[in-house]
C-alpha positions in Angstrom: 0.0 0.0 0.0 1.2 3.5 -0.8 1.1 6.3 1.0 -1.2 8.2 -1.1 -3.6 5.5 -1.0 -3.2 5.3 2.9 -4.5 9.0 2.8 -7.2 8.5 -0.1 -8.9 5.6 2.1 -8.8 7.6 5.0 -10.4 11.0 3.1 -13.4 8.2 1.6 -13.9 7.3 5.4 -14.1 11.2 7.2 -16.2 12.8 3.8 -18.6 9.2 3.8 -19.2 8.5 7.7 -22.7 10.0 7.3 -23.4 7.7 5.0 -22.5 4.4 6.8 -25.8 3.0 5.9 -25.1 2.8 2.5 -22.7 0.4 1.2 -19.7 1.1 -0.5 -18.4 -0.1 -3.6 -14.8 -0.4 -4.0 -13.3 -0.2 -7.8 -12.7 -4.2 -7.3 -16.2 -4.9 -5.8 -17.4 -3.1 -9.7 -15.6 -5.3 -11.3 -16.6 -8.3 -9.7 -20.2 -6.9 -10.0 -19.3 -6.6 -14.0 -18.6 -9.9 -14.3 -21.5 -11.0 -12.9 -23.4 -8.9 -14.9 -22.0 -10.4 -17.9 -22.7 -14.3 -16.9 -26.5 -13.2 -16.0 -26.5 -11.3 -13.1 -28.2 -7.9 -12.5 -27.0 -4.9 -14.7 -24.2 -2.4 -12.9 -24.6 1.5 -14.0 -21.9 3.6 -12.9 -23.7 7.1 -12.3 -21.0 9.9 -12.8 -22.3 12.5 -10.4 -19.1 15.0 -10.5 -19.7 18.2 -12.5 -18.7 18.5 -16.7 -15.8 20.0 -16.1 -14.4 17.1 -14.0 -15.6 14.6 -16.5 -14.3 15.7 -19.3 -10.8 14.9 -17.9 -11.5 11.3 -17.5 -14.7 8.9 -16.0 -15.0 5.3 -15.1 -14.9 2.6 -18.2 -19.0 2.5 -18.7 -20.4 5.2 -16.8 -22.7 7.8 -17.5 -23.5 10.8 -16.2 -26.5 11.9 -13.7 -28.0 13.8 -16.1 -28.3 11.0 -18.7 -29.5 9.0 -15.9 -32.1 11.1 -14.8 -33.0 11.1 -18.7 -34.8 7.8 -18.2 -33.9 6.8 -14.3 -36.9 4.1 -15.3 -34.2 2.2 -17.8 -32.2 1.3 -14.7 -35.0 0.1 -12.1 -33.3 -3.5 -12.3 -29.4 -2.3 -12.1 -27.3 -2.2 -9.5 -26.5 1.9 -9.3 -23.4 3.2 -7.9 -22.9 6.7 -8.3 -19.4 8.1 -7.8 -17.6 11.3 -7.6 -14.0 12.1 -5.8 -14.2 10.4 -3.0 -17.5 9.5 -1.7 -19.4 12.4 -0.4 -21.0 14.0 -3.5 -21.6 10.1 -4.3 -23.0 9.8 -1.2 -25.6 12.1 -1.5 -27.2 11.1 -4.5 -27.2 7.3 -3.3 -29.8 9.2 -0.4 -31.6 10.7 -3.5 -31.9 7.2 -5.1 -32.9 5.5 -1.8 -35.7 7.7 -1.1 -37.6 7.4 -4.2 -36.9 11.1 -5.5 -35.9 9.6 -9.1 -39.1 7.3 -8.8 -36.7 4.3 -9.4 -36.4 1.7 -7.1 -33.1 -0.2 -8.6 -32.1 -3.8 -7.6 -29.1 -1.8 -4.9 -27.5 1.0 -4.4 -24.1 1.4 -3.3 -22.0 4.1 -3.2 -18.7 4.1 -5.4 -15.6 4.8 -3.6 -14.7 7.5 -6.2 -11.9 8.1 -9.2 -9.3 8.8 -6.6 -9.3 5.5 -4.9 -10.2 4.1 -8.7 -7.0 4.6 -9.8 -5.0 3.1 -7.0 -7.4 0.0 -7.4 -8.0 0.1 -11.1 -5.8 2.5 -12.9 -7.9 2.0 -15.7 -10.1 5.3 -17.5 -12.1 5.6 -20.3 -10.1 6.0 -23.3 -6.6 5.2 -21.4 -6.8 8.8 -20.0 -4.2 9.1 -17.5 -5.5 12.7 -16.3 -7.4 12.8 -12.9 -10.0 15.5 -12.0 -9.4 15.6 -7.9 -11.6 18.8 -7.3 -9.2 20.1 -4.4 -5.8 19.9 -3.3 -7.4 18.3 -0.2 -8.0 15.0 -2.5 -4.9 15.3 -5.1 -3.6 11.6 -3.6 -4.3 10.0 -6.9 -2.0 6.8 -8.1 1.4 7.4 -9.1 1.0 7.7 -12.7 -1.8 9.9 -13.2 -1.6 13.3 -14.1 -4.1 15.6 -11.5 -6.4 18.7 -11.9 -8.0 20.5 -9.2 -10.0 23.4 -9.1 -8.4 26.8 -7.6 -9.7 27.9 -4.4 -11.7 30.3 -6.0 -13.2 28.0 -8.5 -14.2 25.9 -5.4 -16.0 28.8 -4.1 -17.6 29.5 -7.6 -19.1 26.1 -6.9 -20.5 26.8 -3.4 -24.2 27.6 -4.8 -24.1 24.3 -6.9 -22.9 21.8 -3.7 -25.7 24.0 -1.3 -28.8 23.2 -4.0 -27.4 19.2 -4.5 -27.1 19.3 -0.3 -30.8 20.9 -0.2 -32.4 18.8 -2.4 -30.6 15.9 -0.3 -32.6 17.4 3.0 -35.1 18.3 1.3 -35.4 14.7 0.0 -35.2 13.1 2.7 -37.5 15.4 4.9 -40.7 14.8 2.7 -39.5 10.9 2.8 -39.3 10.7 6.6 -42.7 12.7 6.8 -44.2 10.4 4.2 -43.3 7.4 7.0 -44.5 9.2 9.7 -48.2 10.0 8.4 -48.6 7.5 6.4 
């Protein structure tokens, strides 16, 4: 183990503790989950949940974005979604959206991908060979030896304050009218 992974696994575990409930899906576990796939068992969809800018420097073999699955969330009801991001948190929040029936989609499981930085110490492998690596902040630039990185600027983080602050409120928001749903129903 490297030392950079050492301090990727413990970033997934600090920005995903408040989501403990949801399982996590490491880049192995996809694979296996692939394979499976391929000899009859359920579909996997990797949901890309990171913004265009990050994905156009490199995404998971497969995946698709959230807004192409929220296209036609319906197509996936028998899949086995895991949305991924950095490292877990932005993930994390969308598996709640998923869970709670916002999408109207109720897919086979949901687990939450472990994210590209942790991908590429497990996997290494992009789509289209890219060896670039959108980390979002210097915080999460403990990518695989290899990869090139690219983080936003400080500023360009706060540029995307409004953006994380409607995902997070639509995440309470969410879950609010869920739990009150259970509570008067």
């Amino acid at each position: 183990m490297s030392e950079a992974r050492d301090r990727a696994v413990a970033l997934l575990h600090k920005y995903t503790k408040s989501f403990s409930d949801i399982p996590l899906a490491s880049g192995q576990e996809v694979m296996r989950l692939q394979a499976e796939s391929r000899t009859g068992g359920p579909a996997v969809t990797l949901i890309d949940v990171r913004d265009a800018a990050e994905q156009l420097v490199s995404m998971l073999p497969g995946a698709i974005t959230a807004a192409d699955f929220e296209a036609d969330p319906q197509r996936f009801r028998d899949s086995v979604c895991i949305p991924y991001c950095t490292i877990g948190y932005r993930s994390g929040m969308y598996c709640r959206r998923l869970l709670s029936g916002a999408l109207s989609i109720s897919p086979a499981a949901v687990l939450n991908g472990e994210g590209v930085v942790l991908w590429s110490h497990d996997v290494g492998l992009f789509s289209g060979g890219a060896k670039q690596l959108h980390c979002y902040g210097r915080e999460w630039d403990v990518a695989a030896s290899g990869f090139t990185t690219i983080t936003y600027s400080p500023k360009e983080q706060v540029a995307a304050i409004p953006t994380f602050l409607r995902e997070w409120l639509t995440y309470t928001f969410t879950w609010l009218r869920v739990l009150l749903r259970r509570c008067f129903a």
